[in-house]
C-alpha positions in Angstrom: -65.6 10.2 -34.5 -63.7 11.7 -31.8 -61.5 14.6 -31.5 -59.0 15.8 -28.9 -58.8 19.3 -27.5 -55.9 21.1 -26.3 -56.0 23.5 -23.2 -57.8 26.6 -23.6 -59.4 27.9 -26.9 -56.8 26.2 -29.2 -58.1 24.3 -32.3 -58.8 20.8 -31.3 -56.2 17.7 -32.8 -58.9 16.3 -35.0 -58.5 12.6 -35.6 -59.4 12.0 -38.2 -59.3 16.0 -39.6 -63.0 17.4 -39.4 -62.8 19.1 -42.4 -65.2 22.7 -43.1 -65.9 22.0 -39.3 -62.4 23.4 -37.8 -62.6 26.4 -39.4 -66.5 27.2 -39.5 -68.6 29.8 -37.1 -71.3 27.0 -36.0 -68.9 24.5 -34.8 -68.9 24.2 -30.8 -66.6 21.1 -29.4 -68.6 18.8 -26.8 -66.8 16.6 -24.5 -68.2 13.4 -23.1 -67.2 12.5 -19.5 -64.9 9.9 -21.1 -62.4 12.8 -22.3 -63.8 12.3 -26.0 -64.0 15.4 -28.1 -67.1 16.0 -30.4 -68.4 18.5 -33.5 -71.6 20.1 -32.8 -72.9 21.8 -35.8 -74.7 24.6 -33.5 -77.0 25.3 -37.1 -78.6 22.1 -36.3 -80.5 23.5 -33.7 -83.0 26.2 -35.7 -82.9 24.0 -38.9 -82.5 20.2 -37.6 -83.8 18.9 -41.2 -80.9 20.7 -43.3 -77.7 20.3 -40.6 -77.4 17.5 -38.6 -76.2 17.5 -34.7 -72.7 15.8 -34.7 -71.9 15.7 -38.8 -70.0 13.0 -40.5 -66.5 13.9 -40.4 -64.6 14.9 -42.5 -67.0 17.5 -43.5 -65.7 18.6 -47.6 -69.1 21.0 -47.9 -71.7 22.6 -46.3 -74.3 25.0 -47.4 -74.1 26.5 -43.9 -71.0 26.9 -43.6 -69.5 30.5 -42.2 -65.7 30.7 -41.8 -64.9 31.9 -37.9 -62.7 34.8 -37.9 -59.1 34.3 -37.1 -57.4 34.3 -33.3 -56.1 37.2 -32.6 -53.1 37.9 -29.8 -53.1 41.2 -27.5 -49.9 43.0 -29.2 -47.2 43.9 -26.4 -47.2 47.3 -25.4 -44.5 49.8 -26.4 
């Protein structure tokens, strides 16, 4: 299942939504060479039996799942 990423570090236009994945700490977006965007569970790489690579989306629980801290913005000085 694919996903499409905007410019930058902006959340990704998940089609369909990736659930737990688009707001968790492991989650690293791959893109092929086609322009496709993909959920890496970056977990999957110390403990391969309990997380798999690329998840079945939407993900609606995890064990392993750690939510990312919110974006912040620089505040304007003065």
């Amino acid at each position: 299942m694919s996903m499409q990423a905007g410019a930058g570090r902006e959340p990704a236009t998940v089609n369909p939504p990736a659930g737990l994945c688009n707001s968790c700490l492991h989650q690293q977006l791959v893109r092929n060479t086609r322009g496709s965007v993909f959920s890496l569970c970056r977990r999957s790489k110390a403990e391969p039996d309990r997380f798999p690579r690329y998840p079945r989306l939407p993900v609606a629980g995890c064990p392993g799942y750690e939510a990312r801290a919110p974006a912040t913005t620089a505040a304007a000085p003065g």
